[in-house]
MDTraj code that builds the backbone (N, CA, C; nanometers):
import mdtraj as md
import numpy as np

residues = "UNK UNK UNK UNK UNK UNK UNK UNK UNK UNK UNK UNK UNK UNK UNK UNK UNK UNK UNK UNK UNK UNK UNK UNK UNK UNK UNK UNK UNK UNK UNK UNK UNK UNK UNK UNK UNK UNK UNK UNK UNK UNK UNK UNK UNK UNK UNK UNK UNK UNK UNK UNK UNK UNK UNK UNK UNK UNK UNK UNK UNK UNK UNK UNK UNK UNK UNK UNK UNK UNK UNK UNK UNK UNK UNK UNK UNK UNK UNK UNK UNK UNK UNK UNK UNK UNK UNK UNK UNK UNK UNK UNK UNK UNK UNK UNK UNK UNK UNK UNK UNK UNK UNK UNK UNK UNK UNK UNK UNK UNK UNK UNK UNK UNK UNK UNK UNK UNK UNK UNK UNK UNK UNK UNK UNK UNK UNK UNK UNK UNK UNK UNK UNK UNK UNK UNK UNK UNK UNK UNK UNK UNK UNK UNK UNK UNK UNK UNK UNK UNK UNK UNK UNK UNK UNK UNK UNK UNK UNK UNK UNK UNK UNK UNK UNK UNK UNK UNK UNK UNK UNK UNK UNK UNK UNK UNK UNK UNK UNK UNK UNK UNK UNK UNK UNK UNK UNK UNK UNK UNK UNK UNK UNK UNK UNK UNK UNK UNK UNK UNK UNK UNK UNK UNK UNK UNK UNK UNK".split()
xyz = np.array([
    [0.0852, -0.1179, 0.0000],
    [0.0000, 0.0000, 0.0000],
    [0.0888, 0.1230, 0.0000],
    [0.0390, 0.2414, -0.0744],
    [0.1532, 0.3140, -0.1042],
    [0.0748, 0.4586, -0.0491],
    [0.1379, 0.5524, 0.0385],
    [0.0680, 0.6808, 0.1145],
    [0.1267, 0.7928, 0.0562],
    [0.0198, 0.8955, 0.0071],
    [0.0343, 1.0305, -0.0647],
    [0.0450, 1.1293, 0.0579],
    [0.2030, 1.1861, 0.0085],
    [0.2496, 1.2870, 0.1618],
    [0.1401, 1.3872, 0.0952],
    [0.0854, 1.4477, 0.1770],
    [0.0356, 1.6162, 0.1574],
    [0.0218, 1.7443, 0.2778],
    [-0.0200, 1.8328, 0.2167],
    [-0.0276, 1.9076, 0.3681],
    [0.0257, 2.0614, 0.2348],
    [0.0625, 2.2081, 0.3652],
    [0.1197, 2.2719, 0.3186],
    [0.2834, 2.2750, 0.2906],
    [0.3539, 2.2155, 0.3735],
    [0.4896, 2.1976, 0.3567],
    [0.5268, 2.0836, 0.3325],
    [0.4669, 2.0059, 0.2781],
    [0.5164, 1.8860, 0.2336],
    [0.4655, 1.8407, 0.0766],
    [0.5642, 1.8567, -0.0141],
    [0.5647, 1.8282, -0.1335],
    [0.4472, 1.6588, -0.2169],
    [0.4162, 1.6782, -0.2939],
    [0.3237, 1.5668, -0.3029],
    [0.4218, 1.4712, -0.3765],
    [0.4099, 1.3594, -0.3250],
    [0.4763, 1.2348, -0.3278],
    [0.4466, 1.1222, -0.2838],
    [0.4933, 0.9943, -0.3488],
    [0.4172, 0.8567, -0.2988],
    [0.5166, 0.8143, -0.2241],
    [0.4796, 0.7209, -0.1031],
    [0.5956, 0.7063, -0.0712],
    [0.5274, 0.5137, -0.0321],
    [0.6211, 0.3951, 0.0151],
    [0.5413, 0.2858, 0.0120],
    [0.5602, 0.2727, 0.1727],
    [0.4306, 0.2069, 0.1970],
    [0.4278, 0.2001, 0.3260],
    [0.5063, 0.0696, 0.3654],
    [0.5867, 0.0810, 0.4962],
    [0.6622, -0.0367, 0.5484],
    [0.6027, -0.0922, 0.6572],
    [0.4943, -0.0333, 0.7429],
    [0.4931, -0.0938, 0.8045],
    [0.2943, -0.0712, 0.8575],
    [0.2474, -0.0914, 0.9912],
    [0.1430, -0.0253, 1.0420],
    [0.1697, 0.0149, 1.1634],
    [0.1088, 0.1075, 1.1903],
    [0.1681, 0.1800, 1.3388],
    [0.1557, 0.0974, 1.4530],
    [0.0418, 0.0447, 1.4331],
    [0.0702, -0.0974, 1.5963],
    [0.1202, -0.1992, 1.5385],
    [0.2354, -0.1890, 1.4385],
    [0.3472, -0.2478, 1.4610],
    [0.4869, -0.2195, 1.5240],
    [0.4261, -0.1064, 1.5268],
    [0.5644, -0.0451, 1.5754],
    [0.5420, -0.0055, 1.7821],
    [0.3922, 0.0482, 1.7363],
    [0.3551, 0.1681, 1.9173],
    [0.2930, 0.0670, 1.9182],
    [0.2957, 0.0373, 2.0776],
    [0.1294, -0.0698, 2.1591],
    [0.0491, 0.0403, 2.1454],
    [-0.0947, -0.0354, 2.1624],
    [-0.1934, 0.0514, 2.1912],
    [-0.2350, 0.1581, 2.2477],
    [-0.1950, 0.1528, 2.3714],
    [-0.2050, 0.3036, 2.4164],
    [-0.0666, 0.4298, 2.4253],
    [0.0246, 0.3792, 2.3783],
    [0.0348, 0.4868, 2.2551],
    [0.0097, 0.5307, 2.1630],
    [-0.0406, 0.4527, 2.1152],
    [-0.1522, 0.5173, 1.9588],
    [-0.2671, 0.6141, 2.0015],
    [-0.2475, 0.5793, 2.1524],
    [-0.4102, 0.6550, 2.1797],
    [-0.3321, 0.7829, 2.2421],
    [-0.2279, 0.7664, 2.2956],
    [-0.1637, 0.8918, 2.3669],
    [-0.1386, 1.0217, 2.2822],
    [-0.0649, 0.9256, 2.1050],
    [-0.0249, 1.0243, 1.9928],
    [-0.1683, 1.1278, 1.9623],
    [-0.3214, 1.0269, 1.9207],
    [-0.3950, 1.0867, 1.9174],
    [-0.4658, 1.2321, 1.9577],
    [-0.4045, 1.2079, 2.1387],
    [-0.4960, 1.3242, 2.2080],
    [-0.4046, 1.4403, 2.1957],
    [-0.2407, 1.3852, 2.1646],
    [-0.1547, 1.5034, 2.2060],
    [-0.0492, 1.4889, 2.1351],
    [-0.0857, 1.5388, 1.9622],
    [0.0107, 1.4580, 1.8641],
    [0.1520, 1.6093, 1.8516],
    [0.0971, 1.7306, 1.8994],
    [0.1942, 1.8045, 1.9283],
    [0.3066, 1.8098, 2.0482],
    [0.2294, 1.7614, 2.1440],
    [0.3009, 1.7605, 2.2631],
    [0.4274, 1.7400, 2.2380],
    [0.5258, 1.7895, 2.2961],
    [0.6782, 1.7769, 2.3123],
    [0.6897, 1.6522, 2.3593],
    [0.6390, 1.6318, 2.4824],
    [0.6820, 1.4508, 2.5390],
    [0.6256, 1.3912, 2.4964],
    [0.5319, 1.3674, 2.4219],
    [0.5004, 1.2900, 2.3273],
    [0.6035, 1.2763, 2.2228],
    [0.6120, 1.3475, 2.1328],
    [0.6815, 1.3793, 2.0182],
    [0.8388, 1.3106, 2.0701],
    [0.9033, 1.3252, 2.1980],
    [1.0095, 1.2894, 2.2160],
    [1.0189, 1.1051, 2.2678],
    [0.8918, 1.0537, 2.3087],
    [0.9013, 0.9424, 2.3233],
    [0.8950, 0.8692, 2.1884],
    [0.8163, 0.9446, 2.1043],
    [0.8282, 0.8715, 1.9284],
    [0.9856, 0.8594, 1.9113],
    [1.0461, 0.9933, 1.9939],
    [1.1893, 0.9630, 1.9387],
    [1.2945, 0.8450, 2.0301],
    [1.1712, 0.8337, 2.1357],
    [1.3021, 0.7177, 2.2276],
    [1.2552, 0.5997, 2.1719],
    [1.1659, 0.5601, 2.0684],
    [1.1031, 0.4126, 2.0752],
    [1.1392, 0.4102, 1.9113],
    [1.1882, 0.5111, 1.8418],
    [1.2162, 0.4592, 1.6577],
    [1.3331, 0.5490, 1.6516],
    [1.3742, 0.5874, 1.7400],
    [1.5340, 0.6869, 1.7043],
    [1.5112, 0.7689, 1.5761],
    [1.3645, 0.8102, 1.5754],
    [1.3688, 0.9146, 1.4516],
    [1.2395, 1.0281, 1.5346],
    [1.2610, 1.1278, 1.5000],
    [1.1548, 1.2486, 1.5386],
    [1.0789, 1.3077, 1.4177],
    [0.9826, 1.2716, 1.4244],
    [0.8652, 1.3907, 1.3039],
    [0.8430, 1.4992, 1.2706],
    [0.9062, 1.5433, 1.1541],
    [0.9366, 1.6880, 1.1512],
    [0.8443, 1.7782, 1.1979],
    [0.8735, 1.8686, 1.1668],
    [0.7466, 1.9868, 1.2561],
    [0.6545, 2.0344, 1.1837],
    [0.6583, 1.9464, 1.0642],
    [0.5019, 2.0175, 1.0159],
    [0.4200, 1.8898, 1.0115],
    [0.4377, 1.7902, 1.1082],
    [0.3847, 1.6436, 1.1195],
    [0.3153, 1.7017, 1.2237],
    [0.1910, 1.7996, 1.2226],
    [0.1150, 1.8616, 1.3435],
    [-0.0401, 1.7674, 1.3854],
    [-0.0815, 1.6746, 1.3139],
    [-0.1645, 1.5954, 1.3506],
    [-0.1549, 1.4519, 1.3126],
    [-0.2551, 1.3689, 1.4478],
    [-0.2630, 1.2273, 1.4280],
    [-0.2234, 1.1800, 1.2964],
    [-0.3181, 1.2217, 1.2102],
    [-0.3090, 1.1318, 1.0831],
    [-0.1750, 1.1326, 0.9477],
    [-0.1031, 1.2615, 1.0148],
    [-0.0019, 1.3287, 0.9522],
    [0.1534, 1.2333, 1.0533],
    [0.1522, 1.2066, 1.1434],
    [0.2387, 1.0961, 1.2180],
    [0.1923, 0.9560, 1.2090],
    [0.1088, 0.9243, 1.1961],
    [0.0760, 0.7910, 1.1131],
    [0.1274, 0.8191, 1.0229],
    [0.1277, 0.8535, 0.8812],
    [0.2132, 0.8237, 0.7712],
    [0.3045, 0.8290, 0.7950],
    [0.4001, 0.9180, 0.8659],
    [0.5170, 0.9454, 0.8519],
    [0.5504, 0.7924, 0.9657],
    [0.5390, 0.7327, 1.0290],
    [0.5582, 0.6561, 1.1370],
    [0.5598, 0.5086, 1.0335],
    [0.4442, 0.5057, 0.9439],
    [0.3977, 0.3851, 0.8681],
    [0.5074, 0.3872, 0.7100],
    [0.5540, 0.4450, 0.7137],
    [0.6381, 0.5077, 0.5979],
    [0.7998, 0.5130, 0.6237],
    [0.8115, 0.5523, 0.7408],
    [0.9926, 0.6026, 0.7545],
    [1.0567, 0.4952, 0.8593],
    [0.9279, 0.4511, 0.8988],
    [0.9957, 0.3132, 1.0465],
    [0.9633, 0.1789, 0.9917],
    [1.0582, 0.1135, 1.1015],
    [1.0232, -0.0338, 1.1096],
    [0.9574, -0.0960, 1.2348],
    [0.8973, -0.2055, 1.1683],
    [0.8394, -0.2998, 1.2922],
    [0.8955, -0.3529, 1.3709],
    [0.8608, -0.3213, 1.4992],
    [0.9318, -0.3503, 1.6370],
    [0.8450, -0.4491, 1.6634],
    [0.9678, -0.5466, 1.6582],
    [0.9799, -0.7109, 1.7038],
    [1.1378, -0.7149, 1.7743],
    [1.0899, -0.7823, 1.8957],
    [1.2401, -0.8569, 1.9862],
    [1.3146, -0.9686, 1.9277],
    [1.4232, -0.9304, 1.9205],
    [1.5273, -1.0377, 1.8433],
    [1.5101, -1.1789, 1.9472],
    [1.4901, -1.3039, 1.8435],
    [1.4860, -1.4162, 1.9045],
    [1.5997, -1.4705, 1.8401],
    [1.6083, -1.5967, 1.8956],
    [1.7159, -1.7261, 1.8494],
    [1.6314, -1.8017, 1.7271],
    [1.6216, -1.7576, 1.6028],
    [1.5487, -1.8112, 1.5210],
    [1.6592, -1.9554, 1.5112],
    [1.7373, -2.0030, 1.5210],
    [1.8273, -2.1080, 1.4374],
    [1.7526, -2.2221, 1.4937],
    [1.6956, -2.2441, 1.6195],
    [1.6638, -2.3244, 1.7055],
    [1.5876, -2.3886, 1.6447],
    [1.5385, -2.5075, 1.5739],
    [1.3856, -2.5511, 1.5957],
    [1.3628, -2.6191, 1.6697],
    [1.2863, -2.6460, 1.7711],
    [1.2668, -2.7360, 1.8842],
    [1.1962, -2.8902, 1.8364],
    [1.2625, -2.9933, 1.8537],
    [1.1993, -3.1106, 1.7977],
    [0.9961, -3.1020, 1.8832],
    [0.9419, -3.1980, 1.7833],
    [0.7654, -3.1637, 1.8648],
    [0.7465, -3.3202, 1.9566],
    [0.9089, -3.4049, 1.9736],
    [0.8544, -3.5131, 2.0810],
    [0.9426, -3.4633, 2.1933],
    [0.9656, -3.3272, 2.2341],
    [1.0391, -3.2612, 2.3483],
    [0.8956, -3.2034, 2.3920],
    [0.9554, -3.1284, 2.5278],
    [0.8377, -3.0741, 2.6077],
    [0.8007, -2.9019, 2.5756],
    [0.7240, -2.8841, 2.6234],
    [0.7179, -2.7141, 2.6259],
    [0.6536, -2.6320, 2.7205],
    [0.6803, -2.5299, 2.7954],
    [0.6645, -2.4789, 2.9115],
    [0.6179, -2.3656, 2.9301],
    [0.4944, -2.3363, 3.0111],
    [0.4508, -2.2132, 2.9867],
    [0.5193, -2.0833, 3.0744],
    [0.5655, -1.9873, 2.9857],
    [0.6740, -1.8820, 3.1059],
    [0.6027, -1.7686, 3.0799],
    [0.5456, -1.7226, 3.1872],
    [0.5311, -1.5512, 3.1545],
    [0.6577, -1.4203, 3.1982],
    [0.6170, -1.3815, 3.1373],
    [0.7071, -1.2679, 3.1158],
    [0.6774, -1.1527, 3.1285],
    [0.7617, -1.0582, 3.2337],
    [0.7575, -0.9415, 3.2561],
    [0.8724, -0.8263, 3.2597],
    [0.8590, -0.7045, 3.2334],
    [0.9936, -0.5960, 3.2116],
    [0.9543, -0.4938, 3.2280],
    [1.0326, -0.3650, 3.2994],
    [0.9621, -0.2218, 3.2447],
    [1.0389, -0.1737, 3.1514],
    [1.0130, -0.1147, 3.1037],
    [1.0685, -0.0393, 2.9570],
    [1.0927, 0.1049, 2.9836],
    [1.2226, 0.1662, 2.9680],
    [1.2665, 0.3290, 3.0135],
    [1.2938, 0.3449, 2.9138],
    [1.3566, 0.4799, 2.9045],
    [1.3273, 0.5680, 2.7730],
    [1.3798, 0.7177, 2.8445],
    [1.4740, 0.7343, 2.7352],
    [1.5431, 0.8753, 2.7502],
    [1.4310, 0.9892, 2.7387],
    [1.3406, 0.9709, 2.6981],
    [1.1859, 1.0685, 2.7425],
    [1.1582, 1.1166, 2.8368],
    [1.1915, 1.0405, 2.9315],
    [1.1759, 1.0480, 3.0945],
    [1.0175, 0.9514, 3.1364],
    [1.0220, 0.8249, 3.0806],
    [0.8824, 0.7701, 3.0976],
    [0.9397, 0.6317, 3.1358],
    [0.8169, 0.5484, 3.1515],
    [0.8506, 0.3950, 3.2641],
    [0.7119, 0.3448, 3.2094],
    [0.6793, 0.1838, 3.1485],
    [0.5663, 0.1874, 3.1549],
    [0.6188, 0.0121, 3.1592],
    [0.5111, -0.0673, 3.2056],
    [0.5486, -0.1918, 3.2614],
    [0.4945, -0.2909, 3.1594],
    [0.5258, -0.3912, 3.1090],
    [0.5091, -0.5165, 2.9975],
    [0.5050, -0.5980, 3.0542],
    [0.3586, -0.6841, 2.9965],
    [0.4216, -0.8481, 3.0437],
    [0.3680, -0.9128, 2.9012],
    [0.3539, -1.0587, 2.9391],
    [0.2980, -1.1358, 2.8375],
    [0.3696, -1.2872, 2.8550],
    [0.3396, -1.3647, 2.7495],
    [0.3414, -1.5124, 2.7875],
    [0.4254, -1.5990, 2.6664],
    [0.4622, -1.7041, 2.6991],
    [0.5136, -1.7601, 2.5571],
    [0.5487, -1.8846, 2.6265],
    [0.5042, -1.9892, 2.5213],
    [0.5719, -2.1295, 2.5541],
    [0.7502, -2.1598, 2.4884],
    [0.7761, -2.2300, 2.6226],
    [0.9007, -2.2239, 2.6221],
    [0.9770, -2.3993, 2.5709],
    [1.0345, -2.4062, 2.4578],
    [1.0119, -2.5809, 2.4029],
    [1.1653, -2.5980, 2.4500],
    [1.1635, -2.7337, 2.5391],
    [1.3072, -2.8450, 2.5262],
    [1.2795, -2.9121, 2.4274],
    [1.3906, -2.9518, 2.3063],
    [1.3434, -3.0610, 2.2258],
    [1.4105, -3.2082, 2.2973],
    [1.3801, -3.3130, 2.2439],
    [1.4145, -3.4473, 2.3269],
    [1.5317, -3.4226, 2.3587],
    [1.6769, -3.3874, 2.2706],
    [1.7454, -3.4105, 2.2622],
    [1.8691, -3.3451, 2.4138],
    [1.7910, -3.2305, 2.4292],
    [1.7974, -3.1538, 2.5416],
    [1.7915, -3.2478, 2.6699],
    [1.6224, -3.2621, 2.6788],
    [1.6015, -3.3435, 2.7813],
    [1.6766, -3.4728, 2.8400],
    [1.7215, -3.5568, 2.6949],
    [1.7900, -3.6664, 2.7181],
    [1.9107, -3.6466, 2.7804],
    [1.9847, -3.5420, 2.7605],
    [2.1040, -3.4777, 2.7819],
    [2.0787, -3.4821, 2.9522],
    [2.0063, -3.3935, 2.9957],
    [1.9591, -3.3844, 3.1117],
    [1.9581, -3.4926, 3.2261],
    [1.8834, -3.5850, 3.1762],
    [1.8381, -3.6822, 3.2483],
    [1.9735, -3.8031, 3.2298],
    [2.0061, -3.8213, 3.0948],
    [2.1773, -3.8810, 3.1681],
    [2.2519, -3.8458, 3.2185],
    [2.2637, -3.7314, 3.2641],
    [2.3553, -3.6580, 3.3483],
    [2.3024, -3.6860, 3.4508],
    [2.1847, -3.6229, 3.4771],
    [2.1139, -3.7153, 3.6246],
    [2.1698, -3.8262, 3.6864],
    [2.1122, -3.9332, 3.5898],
    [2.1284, -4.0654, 3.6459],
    [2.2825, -4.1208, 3.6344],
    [2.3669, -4.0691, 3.5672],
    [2.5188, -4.0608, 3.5964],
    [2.6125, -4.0259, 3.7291],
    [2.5168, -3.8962, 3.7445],
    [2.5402, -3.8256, 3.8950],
    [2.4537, -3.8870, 3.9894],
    [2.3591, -4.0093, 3.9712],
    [2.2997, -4.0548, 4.0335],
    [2.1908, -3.9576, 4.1401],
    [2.1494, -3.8565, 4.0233],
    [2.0516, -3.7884, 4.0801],
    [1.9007, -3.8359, 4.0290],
    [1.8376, -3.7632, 4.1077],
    [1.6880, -3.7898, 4.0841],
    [1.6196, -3.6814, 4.0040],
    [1.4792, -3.7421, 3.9783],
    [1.3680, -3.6465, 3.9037],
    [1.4045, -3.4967, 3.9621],
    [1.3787, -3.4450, 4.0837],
    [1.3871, -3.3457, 4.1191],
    [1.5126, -3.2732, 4.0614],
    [1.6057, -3.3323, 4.0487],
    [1.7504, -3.2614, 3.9683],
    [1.7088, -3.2104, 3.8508],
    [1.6334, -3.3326, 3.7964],
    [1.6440, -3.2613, 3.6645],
    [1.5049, -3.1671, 3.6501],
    [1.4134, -3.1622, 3.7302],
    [1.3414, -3.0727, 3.7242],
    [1.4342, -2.9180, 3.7291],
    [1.5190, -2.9118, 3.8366],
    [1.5947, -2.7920, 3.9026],
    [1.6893, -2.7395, 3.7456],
    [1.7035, -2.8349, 3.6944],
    [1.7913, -2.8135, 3.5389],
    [1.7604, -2.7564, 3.4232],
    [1.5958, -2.8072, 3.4175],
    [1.5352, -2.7673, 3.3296],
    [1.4988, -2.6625, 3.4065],
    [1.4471, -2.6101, 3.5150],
    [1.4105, -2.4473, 3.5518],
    [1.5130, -2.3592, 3.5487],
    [1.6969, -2.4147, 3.5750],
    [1.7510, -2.3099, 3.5098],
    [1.8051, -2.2614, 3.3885],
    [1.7815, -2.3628, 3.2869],
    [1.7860, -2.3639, 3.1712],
    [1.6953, -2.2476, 3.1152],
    [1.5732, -2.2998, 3.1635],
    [1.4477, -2.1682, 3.1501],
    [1.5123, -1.9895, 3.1827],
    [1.5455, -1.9978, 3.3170],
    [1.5953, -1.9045, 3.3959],
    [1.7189, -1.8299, 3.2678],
    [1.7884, -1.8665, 3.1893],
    [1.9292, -1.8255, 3.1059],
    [1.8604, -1.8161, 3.0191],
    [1.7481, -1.8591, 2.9026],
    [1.7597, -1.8776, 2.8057],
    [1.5949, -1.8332, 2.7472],
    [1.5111, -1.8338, 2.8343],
    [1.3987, -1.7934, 2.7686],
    [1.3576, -1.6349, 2.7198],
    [1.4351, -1.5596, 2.7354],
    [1.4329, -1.4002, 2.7472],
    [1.5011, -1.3875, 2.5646],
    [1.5931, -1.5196, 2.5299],
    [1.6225, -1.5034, 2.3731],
    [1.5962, -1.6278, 2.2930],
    [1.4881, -1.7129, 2.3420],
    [1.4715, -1.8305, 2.2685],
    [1.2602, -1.8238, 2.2817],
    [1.2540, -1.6787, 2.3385],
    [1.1041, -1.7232, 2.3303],
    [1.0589, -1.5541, 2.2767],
    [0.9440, -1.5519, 2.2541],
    [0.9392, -1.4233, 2.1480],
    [0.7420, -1.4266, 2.2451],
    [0.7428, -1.3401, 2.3303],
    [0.6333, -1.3490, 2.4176],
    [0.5263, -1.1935, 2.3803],
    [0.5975, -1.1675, 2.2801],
    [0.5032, -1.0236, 2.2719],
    [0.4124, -0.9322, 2.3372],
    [0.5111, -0.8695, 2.3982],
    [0.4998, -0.7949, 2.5747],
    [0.3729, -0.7092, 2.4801],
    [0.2709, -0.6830, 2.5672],
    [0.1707, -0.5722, 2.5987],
    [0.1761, -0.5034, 2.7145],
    [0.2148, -0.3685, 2.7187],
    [0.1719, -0.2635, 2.7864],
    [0.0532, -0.2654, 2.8561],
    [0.0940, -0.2526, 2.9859],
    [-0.0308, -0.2396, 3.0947],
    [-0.0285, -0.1438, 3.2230],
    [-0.1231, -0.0807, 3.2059],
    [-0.1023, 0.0188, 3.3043],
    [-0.0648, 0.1879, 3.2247],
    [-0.0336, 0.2853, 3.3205],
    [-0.0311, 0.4339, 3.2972],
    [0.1353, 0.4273, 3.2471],
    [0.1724, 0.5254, 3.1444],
    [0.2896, 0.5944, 3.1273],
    [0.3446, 0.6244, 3.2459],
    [0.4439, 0.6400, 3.3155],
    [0.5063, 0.7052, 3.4288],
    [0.6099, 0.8013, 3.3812],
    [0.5967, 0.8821, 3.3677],
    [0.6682, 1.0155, 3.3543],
    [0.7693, 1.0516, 3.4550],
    [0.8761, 1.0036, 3.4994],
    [0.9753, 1.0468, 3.5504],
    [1.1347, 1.0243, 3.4854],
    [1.2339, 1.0886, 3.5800],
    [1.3495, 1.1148, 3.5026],
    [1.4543, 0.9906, 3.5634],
    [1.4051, 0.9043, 3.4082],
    [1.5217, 0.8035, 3.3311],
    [1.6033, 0.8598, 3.2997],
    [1.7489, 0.7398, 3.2845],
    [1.8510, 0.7939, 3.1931],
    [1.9157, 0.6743, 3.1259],
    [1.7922, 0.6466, 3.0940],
    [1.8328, 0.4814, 3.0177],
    [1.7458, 0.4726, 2.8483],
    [1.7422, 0.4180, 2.8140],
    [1.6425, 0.3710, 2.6633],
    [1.6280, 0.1914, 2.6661],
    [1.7168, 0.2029, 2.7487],
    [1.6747, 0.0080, 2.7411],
    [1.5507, -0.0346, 2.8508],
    [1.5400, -0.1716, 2.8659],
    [1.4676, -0.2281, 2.9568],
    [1.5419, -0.2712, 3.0588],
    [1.4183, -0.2487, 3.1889],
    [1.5240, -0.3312, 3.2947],
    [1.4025, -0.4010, 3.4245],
    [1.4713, -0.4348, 3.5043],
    [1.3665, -0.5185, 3.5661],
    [1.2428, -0.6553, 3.5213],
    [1.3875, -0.7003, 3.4256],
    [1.3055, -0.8197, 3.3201],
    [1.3303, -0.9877, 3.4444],
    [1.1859, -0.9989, 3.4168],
    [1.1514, -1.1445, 3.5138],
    [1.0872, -1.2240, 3.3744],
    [1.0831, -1.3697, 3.4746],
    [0.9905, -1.4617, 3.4305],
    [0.9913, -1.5630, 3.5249],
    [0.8730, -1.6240, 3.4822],
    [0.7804, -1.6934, 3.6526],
    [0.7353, -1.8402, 3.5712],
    [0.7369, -1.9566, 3.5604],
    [0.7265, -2.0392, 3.5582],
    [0.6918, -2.1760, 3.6644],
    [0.6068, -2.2743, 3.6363],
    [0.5874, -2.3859, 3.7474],
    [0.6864, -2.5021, 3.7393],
    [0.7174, -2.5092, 3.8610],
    [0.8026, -2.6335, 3.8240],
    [0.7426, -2.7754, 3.8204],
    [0.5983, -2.7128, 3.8826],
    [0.5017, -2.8646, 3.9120],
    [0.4977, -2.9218, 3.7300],
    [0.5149, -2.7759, 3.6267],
    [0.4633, -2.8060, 3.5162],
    [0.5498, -2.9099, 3.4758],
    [0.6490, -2.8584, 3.4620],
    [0.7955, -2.8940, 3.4295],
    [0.7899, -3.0614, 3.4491],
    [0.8002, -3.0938, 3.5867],
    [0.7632, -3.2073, 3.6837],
    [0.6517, -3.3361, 3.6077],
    [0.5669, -3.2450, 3.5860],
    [0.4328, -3.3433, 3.5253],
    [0.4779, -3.3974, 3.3558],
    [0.5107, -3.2691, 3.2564],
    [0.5648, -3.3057, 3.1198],
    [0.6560, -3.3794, 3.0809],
    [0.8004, -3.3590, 3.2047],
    [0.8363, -3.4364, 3.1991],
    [0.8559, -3.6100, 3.2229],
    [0.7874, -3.5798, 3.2893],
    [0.7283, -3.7556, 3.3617],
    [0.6708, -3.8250, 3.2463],
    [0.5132, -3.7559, 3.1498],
    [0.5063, -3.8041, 3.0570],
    [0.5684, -3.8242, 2.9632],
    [0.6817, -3.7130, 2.9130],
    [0.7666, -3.7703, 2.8296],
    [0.8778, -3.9004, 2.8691],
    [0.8904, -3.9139, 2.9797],
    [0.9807, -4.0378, 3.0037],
    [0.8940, -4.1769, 2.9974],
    [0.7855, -4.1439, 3.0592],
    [0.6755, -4.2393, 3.0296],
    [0.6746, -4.3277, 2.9178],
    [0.6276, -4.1992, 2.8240],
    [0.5401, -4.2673, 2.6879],
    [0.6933, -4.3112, 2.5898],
    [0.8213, -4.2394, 2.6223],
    [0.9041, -4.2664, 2.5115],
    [1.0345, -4.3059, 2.5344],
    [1.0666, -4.3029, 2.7428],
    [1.2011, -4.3785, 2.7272],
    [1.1578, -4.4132, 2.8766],
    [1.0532, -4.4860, 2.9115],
    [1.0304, -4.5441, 3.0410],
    [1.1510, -4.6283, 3.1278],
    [1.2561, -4.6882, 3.0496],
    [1.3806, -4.7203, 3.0938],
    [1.5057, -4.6294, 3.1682],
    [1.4898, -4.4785, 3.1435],
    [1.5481, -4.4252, 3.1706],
    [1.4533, -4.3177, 3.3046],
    [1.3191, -4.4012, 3.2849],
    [1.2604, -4.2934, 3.3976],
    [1.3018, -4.3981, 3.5345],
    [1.3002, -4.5661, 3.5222],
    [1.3497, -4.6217, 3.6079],
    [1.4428, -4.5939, 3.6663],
    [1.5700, -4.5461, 3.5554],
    [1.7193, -4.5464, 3.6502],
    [1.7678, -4.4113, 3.7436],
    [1.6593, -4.2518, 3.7284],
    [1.6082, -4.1819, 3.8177],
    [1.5996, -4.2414, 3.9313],
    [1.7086, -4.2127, 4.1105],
    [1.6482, -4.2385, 4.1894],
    [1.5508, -4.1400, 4.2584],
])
top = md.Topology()
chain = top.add_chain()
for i, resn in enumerate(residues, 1):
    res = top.add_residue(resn, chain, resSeq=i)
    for name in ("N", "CA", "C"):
        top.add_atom(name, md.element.get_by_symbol(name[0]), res)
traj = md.Trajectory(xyz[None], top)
């Protein structure tokens, strides 16, 4: 889809669109740009979240939508694409939480969810080490939760939503910080049991 710049200071031209704006802003920034598309702190958080600012004759909503849908890219969190997780391994449900700062001077809090996959090959790994070290189920439960603990923040792609008010105070950061994730180990515990079960019941024996 291709967007016709217009206005008084802006020359007529096609330009192709790259992206859509809630690909880039969550929702209630789209609603924030709306009420207060001049505002300075507004205008400067566009610049902490795409490292680009809208010129100054970008004076309404629909005039920063194009320019936003046109000159940016879609904000997506870099994952570990190389991975594919085999589908006779387990998978774990982790939620996920972070606040997000911003040289703007704002704070606004994310969470969201994503299943988290061991493929067999993992697990097997796991559990002979176990029973080598002559440990039990519970070990390797504790293995697979810190495996989770290192690795799910770049092997899982949980697509944080914004919840809650903007907080307007003075950051001096642009990154995120205060990133968690919360997981069961009962889950962990139960999936894995069935997978030893149904596909290497010999090796769930030698678990003491």
């Amino acid at each position: 889809m291709n967007a016709v710049m217009t206005g008084p200071d802006i020359p007529a031209m096609t330009l192709e669109r790259r992206c859509q704006i809630d690909e880039v802003f969550a929702s209630p920034f789209i609603e924030l740009i709306g009420l207060a598309p001049r505002n300075p702190v507004v205008r400067g958080l566009i610049l902490a979240q795409t490292g680009k600012m809208p010129g100054a004759e970008r004076q309404t909503f629909e005039q920063i939508k194009e320019w936003v849908e046109t000159t940016c890219e879609k904000k997506m969190r870099q994952t570990n694409s190389s991975r594919t997780p085999s589908r006779d391994g387990i998978s774990v449900v982790v939620e996920f939480s972070e606040t997000e700062c911003g040289r703007a001077h704002y704070s606004v809090d994310r969470s969201g969810s994503a299943e988290f996959a061991l493929d067999a090959d993992e697990l097997l790994e796991m559990v002979q080490q176990a029973i080598d070290s002559e440990d039990g189920l519970d070990q390797v439960v504790e293995k697979i939760a810190e495996k989770i603990d290192e690795d799910a923040w770049n092997r899982c792609d949980p697509n944080l939503d914004n919840y809650g008010d903007y907080d307007y105070s003075d950051h001096d950061s642009n990154d995120s910080g205060n990133s968690t994730t919360e997981f069961s180990r009962t889950q962990i515990r139960d999936r894995l049991l069935v997978f030893l079960r149904e596909r290497h019941p010999d090796l769930l024996e030698e678990l003491t």
